[in-house]
ZAMARGU-4260 file (C-alpha; in steps of 0.2 Angstrom, whole numbers, plus 5000, padded with zeros to 4 digits):
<rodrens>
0) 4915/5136/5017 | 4911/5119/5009 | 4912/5100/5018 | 4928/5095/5006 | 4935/5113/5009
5) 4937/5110/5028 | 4940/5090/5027 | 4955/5096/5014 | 4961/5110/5029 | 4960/5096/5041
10) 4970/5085/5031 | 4984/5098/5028 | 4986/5097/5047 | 4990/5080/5047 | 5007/5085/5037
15) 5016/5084/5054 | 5009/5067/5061 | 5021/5053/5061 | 5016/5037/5053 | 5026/5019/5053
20) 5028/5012/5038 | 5033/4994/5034 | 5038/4986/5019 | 5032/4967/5020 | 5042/4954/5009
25) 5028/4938/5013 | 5023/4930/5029 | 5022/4910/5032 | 5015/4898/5047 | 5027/4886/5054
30) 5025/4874/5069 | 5033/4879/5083 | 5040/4864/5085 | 5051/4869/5066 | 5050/4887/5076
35) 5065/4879/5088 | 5074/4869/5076 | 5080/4885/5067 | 5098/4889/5069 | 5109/4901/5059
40) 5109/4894/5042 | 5091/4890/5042 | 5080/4895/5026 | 5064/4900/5028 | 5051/4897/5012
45) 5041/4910/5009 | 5023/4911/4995 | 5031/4923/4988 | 5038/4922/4970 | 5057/4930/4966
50) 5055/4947/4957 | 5040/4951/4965 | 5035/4967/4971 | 5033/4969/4990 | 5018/4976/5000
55) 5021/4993/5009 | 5009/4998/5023 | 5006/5015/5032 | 5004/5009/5050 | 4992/4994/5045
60) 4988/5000/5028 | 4991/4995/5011 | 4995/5012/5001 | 5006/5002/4988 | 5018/4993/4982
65) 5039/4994/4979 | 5055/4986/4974 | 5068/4982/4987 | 5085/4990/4983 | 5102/4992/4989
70) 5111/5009/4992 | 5124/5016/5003 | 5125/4998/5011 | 5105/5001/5017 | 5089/4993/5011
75) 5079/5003/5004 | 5062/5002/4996 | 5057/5010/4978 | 5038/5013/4979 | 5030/5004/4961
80) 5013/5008/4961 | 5002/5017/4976 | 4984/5009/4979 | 4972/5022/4974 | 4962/5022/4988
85) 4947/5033/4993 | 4947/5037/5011 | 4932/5037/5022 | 4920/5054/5021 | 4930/5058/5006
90) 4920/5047/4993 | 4908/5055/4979 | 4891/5052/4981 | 4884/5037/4971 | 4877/5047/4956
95) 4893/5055/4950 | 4903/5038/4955 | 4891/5030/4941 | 4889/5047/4930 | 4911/5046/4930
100) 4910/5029/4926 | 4901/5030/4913 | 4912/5046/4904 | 4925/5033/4908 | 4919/5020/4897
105) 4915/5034/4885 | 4934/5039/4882 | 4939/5020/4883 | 4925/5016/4868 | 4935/5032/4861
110) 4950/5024/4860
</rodrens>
């Protein structure tokens, strides 16, 4: 049997493993002396422009990007677009990374 043949095996395993996800709107600093002046009411100002997607992380992660919606009286997060990220062991060697690239550009020139 072939390395990706077992690495994939390995991988199906994991099907069962539990994996937090969290769904992060922006963060922001603030004294802690502004810290204790917050009461009910208080508005925090966060970087992040209105309509802008939010980040969505698999433990501490980024695997992509979503929408916040409302249903049945929950939050809920509609995934955008997924990073396309390579994980580690699982990468092509470096000639057929470049040797892809290039058929890339090829079919883009194509175009």
């Amino acid at each position: 049997m072939n390395e990706d043949g077992t690495v994939l095996e390995q991988m199906e395993k994991l099907g069962d493993v539990f994996v937090t996800l969290r769904a992060e709107l922006a963060q922001t600093m603030m004294g802690f002396r502004e810290l204790q002046e917050l009461e009910t009411g208080s508005v925090i100002r966060l970087p992040r422009p209105t309509g802008e997607n939010i980040d969505v992380y698999a433990e501490d992660v980024l695997v992509g990007w979503g929408e916040v919606l409302p249903m049945e009286g929950l939050m809920n997060v509609r995934l955008a677009d997924l990073r396309d990220a390579i994980l580690p062991g699982l990468q092509e060697p470096a000639e057929s990374a470049g040797q892809r690239a290039e058929t890339e550009g090829e079919k883009h020139d194509a175009r």
